[in-house]
C-alpha positions in Angstrom: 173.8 156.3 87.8 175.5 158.7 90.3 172.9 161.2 89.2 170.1 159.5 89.0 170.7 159.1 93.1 171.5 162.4 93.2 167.7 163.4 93.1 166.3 163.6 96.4 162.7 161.7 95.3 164.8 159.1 93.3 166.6 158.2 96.9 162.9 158.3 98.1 162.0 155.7 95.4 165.3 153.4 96.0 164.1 153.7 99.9 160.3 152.1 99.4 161.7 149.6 97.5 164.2 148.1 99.9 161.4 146.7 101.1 160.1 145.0 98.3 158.6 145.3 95.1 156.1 147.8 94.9 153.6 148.9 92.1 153.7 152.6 90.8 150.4 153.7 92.3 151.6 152.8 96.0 155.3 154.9 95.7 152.6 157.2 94.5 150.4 157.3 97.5 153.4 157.0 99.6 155.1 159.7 98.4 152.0 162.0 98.0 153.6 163.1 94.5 151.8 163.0 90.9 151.9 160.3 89.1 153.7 161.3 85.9 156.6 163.1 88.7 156.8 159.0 89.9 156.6 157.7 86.8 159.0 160.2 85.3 161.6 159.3 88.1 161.2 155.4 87.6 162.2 155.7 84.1 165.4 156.9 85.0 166.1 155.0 87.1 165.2 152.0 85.5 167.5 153.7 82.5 170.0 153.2 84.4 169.8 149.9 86.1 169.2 150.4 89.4 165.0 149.2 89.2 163.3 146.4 86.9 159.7 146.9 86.3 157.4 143.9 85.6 153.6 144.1 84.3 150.9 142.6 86.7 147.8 142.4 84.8 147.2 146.2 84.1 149.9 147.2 86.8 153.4 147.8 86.6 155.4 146.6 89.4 159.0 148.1 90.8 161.8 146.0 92.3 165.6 147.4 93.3 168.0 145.6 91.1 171.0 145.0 93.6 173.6 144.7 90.7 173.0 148.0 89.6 173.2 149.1 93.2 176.9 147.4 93.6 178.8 150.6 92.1 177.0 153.1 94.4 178.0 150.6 97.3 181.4 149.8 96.8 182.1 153.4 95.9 180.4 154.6 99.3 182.2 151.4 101.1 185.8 153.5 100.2 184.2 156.5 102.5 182.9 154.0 105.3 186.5 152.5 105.6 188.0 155.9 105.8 185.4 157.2 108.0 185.3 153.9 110.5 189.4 154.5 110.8 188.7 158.1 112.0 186.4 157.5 114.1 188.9 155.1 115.4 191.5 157.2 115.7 189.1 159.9 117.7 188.2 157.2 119.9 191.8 156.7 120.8 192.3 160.4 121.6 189.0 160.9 123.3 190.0 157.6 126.1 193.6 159.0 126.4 192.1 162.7 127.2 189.4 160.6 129.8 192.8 158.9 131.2 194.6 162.4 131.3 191.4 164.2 133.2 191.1 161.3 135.7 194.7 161.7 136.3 194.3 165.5 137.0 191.6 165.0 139.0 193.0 162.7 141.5 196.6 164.9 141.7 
């Protein structure tokens, strides 16, 4: 899974179809790439869970499958936590050296 996300046009793909379901000839157009490249990349990652296709009359339609998407999220969620406690922690440092300058300024 982790490398089928790992491909730039596959994160393209994943990205159209947060907005909804989509059939292969638009991520085409919208994507400007061939067909077979789109079609190729949909296969994997429908292989691995993270899209369902359905057939619409002669098309075939695309949809993000949000289970398969729950281990890339809760494995990126362990970063956010970390980073959101840094970014914390710099905001601490950053008002104390505001505090110290303002300080200095009016000594």
């Amino acid at each position: 899974m982790f490398n089928a996300v790992a491909e730039p046009r596959r994160r393209d793909i994943l990205d159209l179809l947060m907005d909804g379901e989509r059939p292969v000839n638009d991520i085409v157009e919208r994507l400007e790439l061939g067909q077979p490249q789109v079609s190729k990349h949909l296969k994997v990652l429908r292989e691995v869970g993270l899209v369902d296709a359905r057939d619409e009359g002669r098309m075939r339609v695309y949809r993000l499958n949000g289970r398969g998407l729950k281990p890339i999220h809760d494995w990126v969620s362990n970063y956010e936590r970390t980073w959101r406690e840094r970014f914390d922690a710099l905001d601490v440092v950053l008002e104390e050296l505001k505090e110290k300058e303002a300080r200095d300024e009016q000594s």
